[in-house]
C-alpha positions as CSV (number, residue, x, y, z in Angstrom):
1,X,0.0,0.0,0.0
2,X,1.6,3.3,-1.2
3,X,1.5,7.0,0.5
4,X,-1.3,8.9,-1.3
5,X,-2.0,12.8,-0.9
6,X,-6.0,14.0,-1.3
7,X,-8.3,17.0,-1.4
8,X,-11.6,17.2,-2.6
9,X,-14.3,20.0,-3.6
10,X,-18.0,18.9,-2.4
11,X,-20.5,19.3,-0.3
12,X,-21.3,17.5,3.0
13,X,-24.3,15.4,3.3
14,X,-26.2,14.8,6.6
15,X,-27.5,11.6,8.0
16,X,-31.2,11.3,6.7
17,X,-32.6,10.1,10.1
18,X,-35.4,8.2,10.6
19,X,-38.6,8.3,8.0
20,X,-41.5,10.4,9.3
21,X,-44.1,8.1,7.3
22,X,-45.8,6.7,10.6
23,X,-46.0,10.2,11.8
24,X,-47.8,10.8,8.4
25,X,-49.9,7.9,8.8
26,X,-51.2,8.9,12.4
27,X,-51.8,12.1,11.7
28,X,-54.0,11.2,8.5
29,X,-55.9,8.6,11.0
30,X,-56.8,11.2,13.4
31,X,-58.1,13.2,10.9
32,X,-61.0,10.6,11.0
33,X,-62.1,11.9,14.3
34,X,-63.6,15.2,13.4
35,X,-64.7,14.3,9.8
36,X,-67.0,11.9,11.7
37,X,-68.4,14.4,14.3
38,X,-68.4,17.0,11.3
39,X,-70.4,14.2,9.2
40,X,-72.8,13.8,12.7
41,X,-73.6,17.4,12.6
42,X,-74.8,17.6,9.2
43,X,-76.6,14.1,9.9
44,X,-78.4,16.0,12.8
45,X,-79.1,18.6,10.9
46,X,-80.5,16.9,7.7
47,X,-84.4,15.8,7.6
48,X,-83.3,12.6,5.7
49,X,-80.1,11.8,7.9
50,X,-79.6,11.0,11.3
51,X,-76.0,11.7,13.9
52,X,-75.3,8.4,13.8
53,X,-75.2,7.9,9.9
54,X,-73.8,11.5,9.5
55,X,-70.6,9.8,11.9
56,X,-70.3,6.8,9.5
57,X,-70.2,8.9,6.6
58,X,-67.5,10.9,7.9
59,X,-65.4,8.4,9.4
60,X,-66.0,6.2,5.9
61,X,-64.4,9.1,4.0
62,X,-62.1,10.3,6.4
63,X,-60.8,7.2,6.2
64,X,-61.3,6.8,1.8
65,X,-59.2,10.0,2.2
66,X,-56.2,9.2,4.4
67,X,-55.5,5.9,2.5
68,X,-55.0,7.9,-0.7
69,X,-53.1,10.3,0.8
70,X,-50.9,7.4,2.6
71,X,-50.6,6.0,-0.4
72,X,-49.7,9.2,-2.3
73,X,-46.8,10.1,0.0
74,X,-45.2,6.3,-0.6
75,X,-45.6,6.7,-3.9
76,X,-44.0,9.9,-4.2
77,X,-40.9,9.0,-1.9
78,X,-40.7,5.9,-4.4
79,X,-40.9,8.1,-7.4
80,X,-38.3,10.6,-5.7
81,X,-36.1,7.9,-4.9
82,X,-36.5,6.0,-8.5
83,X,-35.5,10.0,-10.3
84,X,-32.4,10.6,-8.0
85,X,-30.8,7.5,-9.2
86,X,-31.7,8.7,-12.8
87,X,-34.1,5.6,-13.5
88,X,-36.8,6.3,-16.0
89,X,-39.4,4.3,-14.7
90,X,-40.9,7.4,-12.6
91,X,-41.0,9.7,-15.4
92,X,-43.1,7.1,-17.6
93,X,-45.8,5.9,-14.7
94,X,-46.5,10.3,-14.7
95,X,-46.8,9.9,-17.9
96,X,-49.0,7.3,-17.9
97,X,-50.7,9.0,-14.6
98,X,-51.4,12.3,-16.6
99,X,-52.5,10.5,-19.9
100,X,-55.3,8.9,-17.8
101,X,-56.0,12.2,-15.9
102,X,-56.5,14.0,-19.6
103,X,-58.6,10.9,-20.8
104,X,-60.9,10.8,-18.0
105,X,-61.0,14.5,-18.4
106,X,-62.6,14.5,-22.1
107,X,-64.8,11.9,-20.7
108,X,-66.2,13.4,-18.2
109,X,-66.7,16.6,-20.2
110,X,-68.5,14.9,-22.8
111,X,-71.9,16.3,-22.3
112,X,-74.6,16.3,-19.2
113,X,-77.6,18.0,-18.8
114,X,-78.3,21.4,-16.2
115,X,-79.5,20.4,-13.1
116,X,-82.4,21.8,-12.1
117,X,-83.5,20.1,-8.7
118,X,-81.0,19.2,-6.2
119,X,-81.5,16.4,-3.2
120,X,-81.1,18.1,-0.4
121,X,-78.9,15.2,1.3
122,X,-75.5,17.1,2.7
123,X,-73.9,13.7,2.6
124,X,-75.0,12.4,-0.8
125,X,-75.6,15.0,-2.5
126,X,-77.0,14.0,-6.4
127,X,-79.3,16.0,-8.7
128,X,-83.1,14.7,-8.6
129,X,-84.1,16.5,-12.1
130,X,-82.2,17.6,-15.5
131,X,-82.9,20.1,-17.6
132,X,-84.0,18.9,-21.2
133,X,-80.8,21.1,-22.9
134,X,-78.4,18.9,-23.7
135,X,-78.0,15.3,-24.0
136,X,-77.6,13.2,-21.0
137,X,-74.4,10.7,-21.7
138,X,-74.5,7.0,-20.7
139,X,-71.6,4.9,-19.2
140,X,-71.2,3.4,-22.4
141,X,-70.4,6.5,-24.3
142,X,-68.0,7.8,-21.7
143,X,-65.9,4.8,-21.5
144,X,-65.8,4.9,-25.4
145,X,-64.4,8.5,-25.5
146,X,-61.9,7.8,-22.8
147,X,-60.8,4.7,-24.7
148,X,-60.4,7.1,-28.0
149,X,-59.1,9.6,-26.2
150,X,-56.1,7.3,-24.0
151,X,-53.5,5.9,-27.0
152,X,-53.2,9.8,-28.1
153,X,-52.7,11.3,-24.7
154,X,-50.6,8.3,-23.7
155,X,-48.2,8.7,-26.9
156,X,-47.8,12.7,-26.2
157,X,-47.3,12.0,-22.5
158,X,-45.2,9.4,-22.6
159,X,-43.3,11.0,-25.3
160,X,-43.0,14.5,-22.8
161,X,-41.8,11.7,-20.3
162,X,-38.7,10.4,-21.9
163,X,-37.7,14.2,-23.2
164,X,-38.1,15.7,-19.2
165,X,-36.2,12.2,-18.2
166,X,-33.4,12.9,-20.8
167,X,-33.2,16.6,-20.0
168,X,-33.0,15.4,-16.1
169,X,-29.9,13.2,-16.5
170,X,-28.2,15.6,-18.8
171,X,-28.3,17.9,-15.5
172,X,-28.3,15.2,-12.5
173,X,-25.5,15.3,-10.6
174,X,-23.5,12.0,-10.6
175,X,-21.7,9.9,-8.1
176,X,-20.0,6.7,-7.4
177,X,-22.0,3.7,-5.7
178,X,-20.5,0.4,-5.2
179,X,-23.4,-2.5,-5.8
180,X,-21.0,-5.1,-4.5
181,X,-19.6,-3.4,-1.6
182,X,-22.7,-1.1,-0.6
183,X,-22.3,2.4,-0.4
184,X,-21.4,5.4,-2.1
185,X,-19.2,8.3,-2.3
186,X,-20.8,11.3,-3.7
187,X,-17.9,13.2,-4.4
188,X,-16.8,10.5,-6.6
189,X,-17.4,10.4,-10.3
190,X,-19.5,7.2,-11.6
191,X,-16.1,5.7,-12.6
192,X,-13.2,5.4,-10.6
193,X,-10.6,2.7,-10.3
194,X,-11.0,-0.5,-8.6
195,X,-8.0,-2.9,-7.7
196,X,-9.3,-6.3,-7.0
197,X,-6.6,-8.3,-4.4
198,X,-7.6,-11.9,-3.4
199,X,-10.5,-11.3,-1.8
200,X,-10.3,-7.5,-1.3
201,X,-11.2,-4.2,-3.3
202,X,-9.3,-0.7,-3.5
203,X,-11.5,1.8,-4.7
204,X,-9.3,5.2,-5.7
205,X,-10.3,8.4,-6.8
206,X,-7.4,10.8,-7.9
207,X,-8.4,14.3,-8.2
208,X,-5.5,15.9,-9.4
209,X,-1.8,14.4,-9.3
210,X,-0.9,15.1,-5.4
211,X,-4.7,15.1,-4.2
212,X,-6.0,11.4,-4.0
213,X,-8.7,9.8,-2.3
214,X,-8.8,5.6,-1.3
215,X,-11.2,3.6,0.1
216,X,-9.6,-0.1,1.3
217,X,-12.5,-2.9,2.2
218,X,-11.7,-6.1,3.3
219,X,-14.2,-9.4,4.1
220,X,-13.7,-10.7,7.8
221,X,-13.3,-14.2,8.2
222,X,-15.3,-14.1,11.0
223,X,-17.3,-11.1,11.8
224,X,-17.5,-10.0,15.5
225,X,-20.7,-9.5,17.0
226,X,-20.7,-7.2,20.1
227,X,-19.9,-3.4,19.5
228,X,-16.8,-3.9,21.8
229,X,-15.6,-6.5,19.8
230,X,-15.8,-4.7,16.9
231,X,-13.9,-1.8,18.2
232,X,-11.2,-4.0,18.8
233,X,-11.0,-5.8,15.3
234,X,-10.8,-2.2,13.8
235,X,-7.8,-1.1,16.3
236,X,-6.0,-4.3,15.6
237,X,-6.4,-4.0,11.8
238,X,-5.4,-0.5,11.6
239,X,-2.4,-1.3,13.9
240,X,-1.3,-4.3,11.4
241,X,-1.8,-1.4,8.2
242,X,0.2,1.2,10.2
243,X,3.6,-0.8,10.0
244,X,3.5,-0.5,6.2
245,X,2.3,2.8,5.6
246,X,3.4,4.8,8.3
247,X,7.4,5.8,9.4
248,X,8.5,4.6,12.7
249,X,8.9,7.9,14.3
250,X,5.5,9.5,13.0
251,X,3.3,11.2,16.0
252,X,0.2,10.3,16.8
253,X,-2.4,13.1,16.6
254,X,-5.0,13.2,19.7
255,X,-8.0,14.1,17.3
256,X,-8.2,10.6,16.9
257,X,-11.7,9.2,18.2
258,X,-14.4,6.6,17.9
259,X,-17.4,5.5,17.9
260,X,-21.2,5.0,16.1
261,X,-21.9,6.4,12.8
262,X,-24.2,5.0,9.9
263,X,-25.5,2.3,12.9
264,X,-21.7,0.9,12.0
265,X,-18.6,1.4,14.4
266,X,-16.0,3.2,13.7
267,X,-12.4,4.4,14.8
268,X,-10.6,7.1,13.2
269,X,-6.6,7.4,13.9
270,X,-4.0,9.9,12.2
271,X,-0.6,9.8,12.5
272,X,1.8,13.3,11.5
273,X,5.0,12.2,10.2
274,X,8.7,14.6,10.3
275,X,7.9,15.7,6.8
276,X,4.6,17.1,7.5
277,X,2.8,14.8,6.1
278,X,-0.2,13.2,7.8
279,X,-1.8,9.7,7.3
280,X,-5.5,9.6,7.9
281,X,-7.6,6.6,8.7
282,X,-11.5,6.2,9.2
283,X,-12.4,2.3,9.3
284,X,-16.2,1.1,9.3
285,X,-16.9,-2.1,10.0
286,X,-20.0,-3.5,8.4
287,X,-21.7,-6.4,6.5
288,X,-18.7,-8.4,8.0
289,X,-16.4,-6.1,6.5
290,X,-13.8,-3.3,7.6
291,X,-14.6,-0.2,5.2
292,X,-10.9,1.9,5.5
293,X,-11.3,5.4,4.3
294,X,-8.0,6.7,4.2
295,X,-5.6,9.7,2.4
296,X,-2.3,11.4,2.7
297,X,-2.5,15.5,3.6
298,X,0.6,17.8,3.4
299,X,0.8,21.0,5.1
300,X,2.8,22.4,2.5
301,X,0.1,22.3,-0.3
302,X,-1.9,25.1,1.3
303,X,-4.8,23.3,2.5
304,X,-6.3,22.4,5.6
305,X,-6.0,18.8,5.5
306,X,-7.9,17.6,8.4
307,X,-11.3,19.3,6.8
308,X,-10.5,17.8,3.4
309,X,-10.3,14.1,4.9
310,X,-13.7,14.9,6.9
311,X,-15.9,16.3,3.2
312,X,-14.4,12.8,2.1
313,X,-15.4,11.0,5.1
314,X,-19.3,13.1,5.4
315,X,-19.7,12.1,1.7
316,X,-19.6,8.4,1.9
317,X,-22.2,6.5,2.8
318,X,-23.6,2.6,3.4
319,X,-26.3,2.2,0.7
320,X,-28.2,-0.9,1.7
321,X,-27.6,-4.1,3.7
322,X,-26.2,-7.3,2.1
């Protein structure tokens, strides 16, 4: 393993957290309560109603009403999540949403009669009586027009779809992900260079010439399971990597730490040689693997090379479980 020197230019990313979708889903629940006293009211109020069917009502579509809007806000992280990873699948079910929208629209709009009577149900409200100006369409007919209507609209949406999707990618910012390995580096490009070692992979990103960035992961033969554990596989691995890659007589920095990040343990060490150089290491262990982030800073290239290792270290992150 050779000495490396790296910087990098991006942005830091913050943990994501926990999802807020069962907040979201209690929230739309409750709602049910005072749609079914509001429904009760106008029950008690209507001469063809009563409380207790107004309160069914209102729970009923209280109820009608937070499924689709549960179902809505899944759908939309989905489609959110499916258009950051620049799949076009998203794109072409809107398209195929809003071609069914437009269809059902001209149906619809086909042609009905005024209405001139109106029941005076709050709940179900309907008209009694039609005016005799127009022609009053049947099922039939508005299922035939939205039939006529749907391959047109679908074409033009679907064609709208692919040119937003293609116009998207052109401006989508793109990063590295490893599906083998399981995570991703977002100050990466989508191709870096990847030595394969026996079982092992070196992923390396060089920026510019003295600025290079490496990421070292290495299968356990046997993976511990208690955090402590852990934290001592890490210590004795990196102890093992610092004879090779580390002079004799380099000092030990005491912003070294450890601890939990990514619900994966972690120990960083660095190590400040004579020259000025300083050796940074930040080793995961996950998925029965130890995940070494590590570079080479100088002093003497004018950059603070502490908070360059960190942007590196704040822009990786574990994609999914294996």
């Amino acid at each position: 393993m050779s000495k490396q020197q790296s910087q990098n230019t991006s942005k830091k990313q913050s943990d994501k957290g926990l999802s807020n979708s069962a907040l979201y889903v209690f929230l739309a629940l409750f709602a049910t309560i005072p749609m079914g006293l509001i429904g009760a009211f106008f029950g008690y109020k209507s001469e063809t109603s009563n409380a207790i069917s107004g309160f069914l009502w209102g729970i009923g579509i209280a109820v009608a009403l937070s499924v689709f809007m549960i179902i809505g806000y899944l759908g939309w992280e989905w489609v959110k999540k499916e258009a950051d990873e620049g799949k076009m699948r998203p794109y072409m079910l809107c398209g195929l949403l809003v071609a069914i929208a437009i269809s059902g629209w001209f149906a619809w709009g086909l042609g009905e009669p005024t209405c001139i009577e109106q029941s005076d149900d709050p709940v179900r409200s309907s008209c009694i009586d039609y005016a005799d100006d127009d022609f009053e369409v049947t099922a039939g007919q508005r299922w035939e027009e939205f039939w006529s209507k749907l391959p047109v609209t679908l074409i033009i949406c679907l064609l709208i779809a692919y040119i937003a999707h293609s116009g998207a990618e052109k401006n989508r910012s793109k990063y590295f992900k490893s599906e083998e390995d399981g995570f991703s580096v977002s100050i990466f490009p989508e191709t870096i260079k990847v030595i394969e070692n026996e079982n092992t992979r070196l992923y390396q990103y060089k920026l510019i010439d003295y600025l290079e960035y490496a990421i070292n992961v290495i299968p356990l033969e046997a993976s511990p399971q208690s955090k402590q554990d852990m934290f001592e596989t890490i210590k004795s691995w990196q102890k093992d990597v610092m004879t090779d890659v580390v002079d004799s007589d380099a000092k030990k920095l005491s912003s070294s730490s450890s601890g939990t990040r990514q619900r994966a343990p972690f120990v960083y060490v660095a190590y400040e040689e004579k020259d000025g150089t300083t050796y940074h290491s930040y080793a995961y262990l996950k998925y029965g693997k130890i995940y070494d982030l590590y570079m080479f800073t100088s002093k003497n290239k004018g950059y603070n090379g502490h908070t360059v290792f960190f942007e590196f270290v704040d822009s990786f992150r574990f994609i999914r479980n294996q």
